[in-house]
LUMPAVEX-624777 format. One line per 2 residues: number of its first residue (from 1); their letters; for each residue x, y, z of C-alpha. Coordinates in steps of 0.25 Angstrom, whole numbers, plus 5000, padded with zeros to 4 digits. Example, Ala and Ser with C-alpha at 12.3 -4.5 7.8 and 13.67 -1.06 7.14 Angstrom:
1	AS	5049,4982,5031; 5055,4996,5029 $
END
This chain:
1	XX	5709,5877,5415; 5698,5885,5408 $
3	XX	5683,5878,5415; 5676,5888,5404 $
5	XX	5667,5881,5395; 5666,5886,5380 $
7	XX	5663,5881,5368; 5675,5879,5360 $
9	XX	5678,5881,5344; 5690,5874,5343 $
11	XX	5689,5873,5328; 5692,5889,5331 $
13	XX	5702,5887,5342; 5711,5877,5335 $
15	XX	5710,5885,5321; 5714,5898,5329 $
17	XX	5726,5891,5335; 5733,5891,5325 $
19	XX	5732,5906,5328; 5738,5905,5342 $
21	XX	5750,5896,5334; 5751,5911,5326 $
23	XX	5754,5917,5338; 5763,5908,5343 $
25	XX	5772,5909,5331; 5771,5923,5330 $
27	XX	5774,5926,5345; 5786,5916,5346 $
29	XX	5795,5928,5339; 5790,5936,5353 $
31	XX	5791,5926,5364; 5807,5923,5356 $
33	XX	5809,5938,5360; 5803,5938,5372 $
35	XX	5812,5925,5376; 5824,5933,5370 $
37	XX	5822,5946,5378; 5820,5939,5392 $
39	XX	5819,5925,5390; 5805,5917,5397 $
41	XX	5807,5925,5409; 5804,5919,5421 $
43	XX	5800,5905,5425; 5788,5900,5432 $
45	XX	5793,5892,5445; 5778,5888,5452 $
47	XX	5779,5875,5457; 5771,5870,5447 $
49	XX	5778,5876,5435; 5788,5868,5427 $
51	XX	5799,5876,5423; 5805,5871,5412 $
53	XX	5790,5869,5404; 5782,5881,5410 $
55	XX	5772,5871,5411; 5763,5874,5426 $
57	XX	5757,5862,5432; 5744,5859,5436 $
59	XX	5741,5846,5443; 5748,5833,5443 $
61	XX	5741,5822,5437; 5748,5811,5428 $
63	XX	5744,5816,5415; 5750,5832,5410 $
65	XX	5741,5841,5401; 5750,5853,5398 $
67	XX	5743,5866,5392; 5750,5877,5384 $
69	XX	5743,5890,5385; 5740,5904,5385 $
71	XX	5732,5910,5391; 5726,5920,5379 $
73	XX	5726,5910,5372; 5711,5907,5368 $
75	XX	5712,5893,5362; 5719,5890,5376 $
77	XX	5705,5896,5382; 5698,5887,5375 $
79	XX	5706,5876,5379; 5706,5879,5391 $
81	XX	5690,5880,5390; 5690,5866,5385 $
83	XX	5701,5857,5390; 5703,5865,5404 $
85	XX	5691,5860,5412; 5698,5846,5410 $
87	XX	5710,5849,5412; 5707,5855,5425 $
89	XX	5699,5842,5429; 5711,5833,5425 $
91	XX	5719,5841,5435; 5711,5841,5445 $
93	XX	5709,5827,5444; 5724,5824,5445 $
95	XX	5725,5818,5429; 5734,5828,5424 $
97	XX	5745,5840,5427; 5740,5850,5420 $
99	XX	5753,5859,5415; 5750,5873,5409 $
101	XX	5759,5881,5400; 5756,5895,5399 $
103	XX	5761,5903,5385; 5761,5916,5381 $
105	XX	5759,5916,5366; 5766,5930,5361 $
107	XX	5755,5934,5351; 5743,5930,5361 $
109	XX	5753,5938,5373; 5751,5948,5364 $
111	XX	5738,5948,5361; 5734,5952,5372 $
113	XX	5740,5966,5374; 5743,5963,5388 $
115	XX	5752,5950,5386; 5742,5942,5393 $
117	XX	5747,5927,5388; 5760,5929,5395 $
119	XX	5754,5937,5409; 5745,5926,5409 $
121	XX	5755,5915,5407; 5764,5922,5418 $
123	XX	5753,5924,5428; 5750,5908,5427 $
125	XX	5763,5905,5429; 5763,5916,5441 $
127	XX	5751,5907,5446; 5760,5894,5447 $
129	XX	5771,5901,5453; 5762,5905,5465 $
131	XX	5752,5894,5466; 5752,5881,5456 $
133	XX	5737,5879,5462; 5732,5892,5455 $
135	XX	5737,5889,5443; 5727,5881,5436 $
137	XX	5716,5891,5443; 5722,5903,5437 $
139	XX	5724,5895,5423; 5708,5891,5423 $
141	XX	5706,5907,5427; 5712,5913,5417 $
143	XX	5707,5905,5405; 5694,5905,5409 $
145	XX	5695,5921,5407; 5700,5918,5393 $
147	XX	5709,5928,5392; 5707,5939,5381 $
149	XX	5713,5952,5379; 5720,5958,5388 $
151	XX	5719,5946,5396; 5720,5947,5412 $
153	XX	5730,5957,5418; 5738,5955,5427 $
155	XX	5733,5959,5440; 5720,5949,5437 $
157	XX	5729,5937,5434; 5734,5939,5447 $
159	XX	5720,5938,5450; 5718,5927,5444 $
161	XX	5730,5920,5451; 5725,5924,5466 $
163	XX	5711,5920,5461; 5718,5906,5459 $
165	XX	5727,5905,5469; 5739,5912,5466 $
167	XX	5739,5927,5472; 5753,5926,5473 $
169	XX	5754,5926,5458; 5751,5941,5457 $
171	XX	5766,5946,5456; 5770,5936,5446 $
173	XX	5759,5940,5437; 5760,5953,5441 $
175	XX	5774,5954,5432; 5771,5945,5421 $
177	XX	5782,5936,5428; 5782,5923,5417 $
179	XX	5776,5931,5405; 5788,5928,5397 $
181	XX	5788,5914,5402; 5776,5912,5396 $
183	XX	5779,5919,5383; 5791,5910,5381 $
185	XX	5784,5897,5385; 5776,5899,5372 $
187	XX	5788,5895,5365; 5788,5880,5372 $
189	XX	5772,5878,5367; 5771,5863,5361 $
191	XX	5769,5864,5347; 5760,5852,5340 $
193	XX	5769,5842,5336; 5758,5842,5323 $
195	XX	5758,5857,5318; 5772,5861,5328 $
197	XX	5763,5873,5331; 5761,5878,5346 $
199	XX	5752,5886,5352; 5742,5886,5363 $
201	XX	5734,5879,5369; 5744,5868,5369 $
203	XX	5740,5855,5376; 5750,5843,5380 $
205	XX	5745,5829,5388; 5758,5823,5394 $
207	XX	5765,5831,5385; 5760,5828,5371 $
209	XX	5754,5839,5362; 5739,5837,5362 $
211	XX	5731,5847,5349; 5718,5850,5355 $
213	XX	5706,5846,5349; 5696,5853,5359 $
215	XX	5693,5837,5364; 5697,5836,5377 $
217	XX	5697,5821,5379; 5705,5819,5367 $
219	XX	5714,5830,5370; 5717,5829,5384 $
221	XX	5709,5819,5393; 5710,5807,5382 $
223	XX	5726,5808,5383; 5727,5808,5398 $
225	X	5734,5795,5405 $
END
């Protein structure tokens, strides 16, 4: 997780959402076709990847605190900024599996100019294939960038990979290998049972839709077994 400390507007954050929910909408018509033309692509099969959910796993404590994301995504910066540091610590400190599901929203892939969400996505999936260690380390290195623009290229979120453990990723990333797997998992992003929206970030504890407040023990520590 993100260990950068920033001071968070979240009136502003949580008001702009409903701008990432725009996107969402608006790209489903694109991920549709995307599925249409070559279906999700390829799977991710690291050891620590759960096929059927897409979800990566990270740790293995009793309590699961599940994350939908996307990289670009700069509410998910800020989440990451604000919960991450405990996150981290909950994982490291055996109370948790941490399970992270990368998306590529179509309208923020596009954003970009260089379909970062979705090369970005991929390569953290590229990570888990070749070392599940490296995966939270490439996760906390790439948002603590906060990706804007073009975003990283491919050649330095390979990197980023080796950097964190993972050289062997390089290939993988190299050919955009689960771009489209990430692009189609944006279609399985939990909508609020309240508003039936979805977007990111998306957080769950054991499985139940958590809205976030920007209060971290109410959110996520106070909810923990």
């Amino acid at each position: 997780m993100a260990t950068a400390v920033r001071r968070t507007n979240w009136f502003a954050i949580w008001v702009s959402v409903a701008v990432v929910v725009v996107l969402l909408v608006v790209g489903g018509l694109v991920v549709w076709m995307n599925n249409q033309a070559g279906g999700p692509g390829a799977t991710p099969q690291g050891a620590t990847v759960n096929t059927e959910t897409g979800a990566i796993a990270v740790g293995g404590g009793p309590d699961t605190v599940t994350t939908w994301f996307d990289f670009y995504c700069p509410h998910c910066q800020d989440f990451e900024a604000v919960y991450g540091p405990t996150i981290d610590g909950l994982v490291e400190d055996g109370s948790i599996t941490l399970e992270l599901q990368p998306v590529a929203l179509a309208g923020l892939n596009a954003a970009s100019g260089t379909d970062f969400s979705a090369r970005a996505g991929s390569a953290l999936y590229c990570v888990a294939d070749d070392n599940g260690e490296a995966v939270l380390p490439f996760f906390n290195a790439l948002f603590a960038t906060n990706p804007t623009g073009p975003g990283q290229n491919n050649d330095e979120l390979a990197q980023m990979a080796a950097d964190a453990g993972a050289p062997g990723a390089a290939d993988c990333i190299a050919e955009n290998r689960y771009s489209k797997y990430v692009l189609a998992q944006a279609a399985k992003l939990p909508p609020n049972p309240t508003t039936g929206q979805a977007g990111t970030p998306t957080l769950l504890i054991n499985g139940e839709y958590v809205p976030v407040t920007g209060d971290v023990n109410a959110d996520l520590t106070a909810r923990l077994g």
